[in-house]
N, C-alpha and C positions, 0 to 999 in steps of 0.2 A: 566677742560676738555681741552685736546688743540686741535690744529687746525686739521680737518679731511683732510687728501691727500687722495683724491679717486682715486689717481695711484694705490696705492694696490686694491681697490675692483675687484674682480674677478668675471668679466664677463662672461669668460668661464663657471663658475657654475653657474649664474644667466643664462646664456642663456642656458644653456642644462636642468635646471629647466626648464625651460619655456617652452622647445619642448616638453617637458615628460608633462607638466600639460596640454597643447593645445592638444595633441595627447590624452590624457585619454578623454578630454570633448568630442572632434571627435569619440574616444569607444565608450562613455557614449548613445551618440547619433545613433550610429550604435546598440547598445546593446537592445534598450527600442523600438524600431521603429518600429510601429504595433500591440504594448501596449498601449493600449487605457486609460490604468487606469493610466500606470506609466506617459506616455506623458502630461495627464491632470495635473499632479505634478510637471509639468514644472521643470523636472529635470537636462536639461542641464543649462537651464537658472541660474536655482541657485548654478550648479556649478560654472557659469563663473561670475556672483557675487563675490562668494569666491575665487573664482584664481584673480579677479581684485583686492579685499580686499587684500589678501592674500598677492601680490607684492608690492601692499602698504607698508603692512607693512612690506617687507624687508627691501626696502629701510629708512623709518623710523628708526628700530633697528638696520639696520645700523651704522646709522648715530648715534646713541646713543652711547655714551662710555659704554662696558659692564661691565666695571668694575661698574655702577650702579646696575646692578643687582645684585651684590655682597651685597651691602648693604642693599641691600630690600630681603635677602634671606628669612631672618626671617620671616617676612609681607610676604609676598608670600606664605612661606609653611602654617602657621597660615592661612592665609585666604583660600588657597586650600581645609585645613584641613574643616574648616567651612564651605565651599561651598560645598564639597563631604556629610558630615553631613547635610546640610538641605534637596541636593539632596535627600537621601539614603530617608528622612522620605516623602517630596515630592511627589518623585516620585514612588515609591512605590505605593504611592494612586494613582496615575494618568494612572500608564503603568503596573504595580504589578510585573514592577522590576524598579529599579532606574538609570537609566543610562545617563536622557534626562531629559534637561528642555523644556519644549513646550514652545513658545516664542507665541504661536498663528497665525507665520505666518512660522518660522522654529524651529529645534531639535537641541538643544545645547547639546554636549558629554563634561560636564569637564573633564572626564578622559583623553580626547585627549592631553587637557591642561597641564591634571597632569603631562603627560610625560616631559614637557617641562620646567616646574616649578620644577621638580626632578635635572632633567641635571644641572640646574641652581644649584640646595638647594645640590646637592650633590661633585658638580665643586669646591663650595665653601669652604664647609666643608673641604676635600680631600686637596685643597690646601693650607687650613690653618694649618692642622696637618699634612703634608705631612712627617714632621720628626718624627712623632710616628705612619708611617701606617704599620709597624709592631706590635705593640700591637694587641691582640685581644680586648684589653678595647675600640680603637678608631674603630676596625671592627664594634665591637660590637653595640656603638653611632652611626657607620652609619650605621645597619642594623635594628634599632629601628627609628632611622629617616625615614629611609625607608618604615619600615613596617605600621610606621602612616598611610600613604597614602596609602597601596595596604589593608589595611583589608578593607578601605571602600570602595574600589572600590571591592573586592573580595565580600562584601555584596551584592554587585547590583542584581545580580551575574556579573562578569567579570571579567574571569578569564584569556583570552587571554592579557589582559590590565594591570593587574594583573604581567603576566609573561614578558610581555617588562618591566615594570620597574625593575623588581630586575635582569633582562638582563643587563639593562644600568647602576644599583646599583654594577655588579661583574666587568663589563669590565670597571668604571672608579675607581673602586676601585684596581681592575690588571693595569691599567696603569698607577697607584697612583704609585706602586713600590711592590704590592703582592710577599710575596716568594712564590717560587715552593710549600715548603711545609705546606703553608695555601692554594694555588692554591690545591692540592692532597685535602686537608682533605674536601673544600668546594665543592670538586669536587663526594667525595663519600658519602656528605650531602645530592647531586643533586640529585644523583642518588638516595637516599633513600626513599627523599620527597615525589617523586610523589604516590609510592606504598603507605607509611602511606597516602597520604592524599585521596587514591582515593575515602573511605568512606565518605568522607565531601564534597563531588561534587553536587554540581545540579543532577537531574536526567538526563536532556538532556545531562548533559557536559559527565557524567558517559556512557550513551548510545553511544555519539559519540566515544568515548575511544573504545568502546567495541566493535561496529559496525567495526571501524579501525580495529582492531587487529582480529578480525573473525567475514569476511563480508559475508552477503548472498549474492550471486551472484543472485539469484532470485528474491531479493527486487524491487518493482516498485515506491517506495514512501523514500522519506526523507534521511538524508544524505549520502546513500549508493549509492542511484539514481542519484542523485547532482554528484557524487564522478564519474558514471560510462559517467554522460554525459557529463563530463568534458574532460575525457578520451579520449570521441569518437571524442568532439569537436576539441582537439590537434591531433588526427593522422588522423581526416579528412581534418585539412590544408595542409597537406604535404610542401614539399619544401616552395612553394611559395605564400601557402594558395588560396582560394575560391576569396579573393578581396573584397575591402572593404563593406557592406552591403548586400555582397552573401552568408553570414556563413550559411548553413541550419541549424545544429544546432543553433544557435543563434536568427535566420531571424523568426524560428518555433516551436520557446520558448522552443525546449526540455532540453538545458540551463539552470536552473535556477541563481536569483541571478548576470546573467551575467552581469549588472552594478555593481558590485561592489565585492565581495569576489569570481568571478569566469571572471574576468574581461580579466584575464591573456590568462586561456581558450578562450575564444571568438577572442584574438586578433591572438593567434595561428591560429585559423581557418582561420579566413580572411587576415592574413596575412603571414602565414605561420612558417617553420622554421628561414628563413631568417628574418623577421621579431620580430619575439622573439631573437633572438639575437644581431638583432638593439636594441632593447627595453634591454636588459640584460647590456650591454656597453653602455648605456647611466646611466644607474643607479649604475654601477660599476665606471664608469666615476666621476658621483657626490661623490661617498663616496671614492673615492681616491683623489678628493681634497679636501675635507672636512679631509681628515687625513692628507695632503700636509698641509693645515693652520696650523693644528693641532700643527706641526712639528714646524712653523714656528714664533707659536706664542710668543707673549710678555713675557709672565708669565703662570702658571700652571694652573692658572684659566683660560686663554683664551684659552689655548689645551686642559683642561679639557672639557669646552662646545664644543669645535668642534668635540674632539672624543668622547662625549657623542651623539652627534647628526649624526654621520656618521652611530653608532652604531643602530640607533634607524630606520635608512633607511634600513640598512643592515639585520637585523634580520626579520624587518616586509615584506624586498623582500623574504629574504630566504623561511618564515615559511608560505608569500602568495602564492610560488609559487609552493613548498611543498606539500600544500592541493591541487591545480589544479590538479599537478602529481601523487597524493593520496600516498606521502610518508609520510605523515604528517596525522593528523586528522586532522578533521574540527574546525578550531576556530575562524572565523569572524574578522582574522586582515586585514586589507585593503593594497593592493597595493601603496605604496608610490606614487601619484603624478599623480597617474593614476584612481583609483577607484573610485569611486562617493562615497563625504562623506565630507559635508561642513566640518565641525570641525576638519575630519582627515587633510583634506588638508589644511588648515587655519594654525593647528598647527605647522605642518611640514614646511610650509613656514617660520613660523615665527621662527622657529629653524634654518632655512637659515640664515634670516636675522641675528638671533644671530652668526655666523660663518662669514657672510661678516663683521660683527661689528669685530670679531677676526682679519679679514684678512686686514684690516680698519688700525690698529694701531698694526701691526706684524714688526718684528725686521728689520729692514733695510739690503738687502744683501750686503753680506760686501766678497770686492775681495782682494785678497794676492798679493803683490807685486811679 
């Protein structure tokens, strides 16, 4: 391992992490305030736990040379796989779905983790056959490695969790060197899936699909309700929003959820349009240097993890911000960095850290005569 120069570590992403994680705990805190039930769960508190844990370990992974993940792929996916499987029997009995380990004093989500053991087990893979990712036999190895992990987490049910990973499974596999015309065929595969699968859904996941696509305007209860107070909560911020801990919606719980899947919501209120588009440019900000590393890195493996991880910001902003503006259904992914959710945000950090580790030991810039 040689010597680390922390000339390269990028500050600028560690520090606009950090504004987006302190600005979510400040949500968090404006979200619950006069929730007597949620307040007793000392919920800010535990998030700032995790954001301190959290920066820990960037720094830490960091500092680790990532090319040791590489060799611990193996052992990683192998033990995810087993930790998902005891999970699934687990918890099952304890929640009568399996998603959480109760610790007794917090809720552990491996699936959070899965994501991140993926980028890694799939960086690897990708980079080691990068000269047969034409083949459909090496598609195919990665879409079976893949799918180890999302059936059990598809068990839990989770199926939001489910769809970031085979997200971050196509787009490091397209940056692998995909043709167009495997790009086309997986593309009218995508389209196919959802119709076959929609029979094998949860009941809830089926109902919110449905509810989406022809909603009662009349409804007073559950995701349709959620969906229309989301609505009222964004165009009653206007411009400049309500300010911070004035959101009526929010302040008078018609909100639901607004700590964390409707987070986005509430910050509109209180802080308006301007607002949400600070918050929008900070999180586009991070995933345009997390693809700047990308670019810059060592080896295949090291731009593989950072555009796996830019990716995994990118999609879970898009498809959270989606459901607030009810273009999207409802599927329980969290706001990147913002949402209350130890394990989401623990994760994600920790996918930083693996990207400053990128950005740690990336090509020296080199000027032309």
């Amino acid at each position: 391992m040689r010597v680390v120069s922390w000339r390269y570590f990028d500050f600028w992403l560690l520090g606009a992490v950090a504004i987006l994680t302190i600005f979510g705990i400040t949500m968090i805190r404006s979200a619950i305030a006069g929730n007597i039930e949620l307040q007793q769960l000392n919920l800010v508190g535990r998030q700032i736990i995790f954001a301190v844990a959290g920066f820990v370990v960037i720094i830490i992974t960091a500092y680790i040379d990532y090319h040791l993940w590489a060799s611990m792929s193996r052992t990683l996916y192998i033990g995810m796989w087993i930790l998902l499987g005891v999970l699934f029997t687990v918890g099952a009995v304890l929640f009568g779905s399996a998603r959480w380990f109760d610790t007794g004093v917090i809720l552990i989500q491996p699936s959070e983790l899965a994501k991140i053991v993926m980028i890694i087990v799939l960086a690897d893979f990708f980079s080691k056959n990068q000269a047969d990712i034409q083949s459909l036999t090496t598609i195919l190895k990665s879409l079976i490695i893949t799918m180890g992990i999302v059936i059990w987490i598809l068990l839990q049910p989770n199926l939001s969790t489910s769809i970031v990973i085979l997200v971050i499974w196509f787009a490091l596999l397209w940056a692998s060197g995909l043709r167009i015309k495997h790009l086309l065929m997986f593309g009218v595969v995508g389209a196919i899936t959802p119709v076959i699968g929609f029979p094998f859904l949860a009941d809830y996941q089926q109902k919110r699909i449905i509810n989406f696509l022809f909603p009662d305007p009349a409804a007073r209860h559950g995701d349709i309700y959620n969906l229309q107070q989301a609505l009222i909560s964004i165009g009653s911020g206007g411009w400049l929003g309500q300010g911070y801990g004035h959101g009526s919606q929010v302040q008078l719980r018609f909100l639901k959820v607004r700590h964390s899947d409707f987070i986005f919501s509430a910050i509109a209120e209180e802080f308006g349009l301007i607002g949400t588009i600070a918050l929008l440019a900070l999180l586009i900000f991070i995933i345009m240097r997390c693809f700047q590393i990308a670019r810059r890195a060592n080896d295949s493996f090291g731009a593989l993890i950072a555009y796996g991880v830019a990716t995994t910001i990118a999609f879970q902003a898009i498809v959270n911000i989606g459901v607030n503006l009810n273009l999207l259904p409802a599927t329980g992914l969290t706001l990147p960095f913002v949402s209350y959710g130890g394990s989401s945000l623990l994760s994600i950090l920790l996918g930083i850290g693996l990207v400053e580790s990128v950005a740690l030991r990336q090509k020296p810039l080199e000027f032309s005569a």
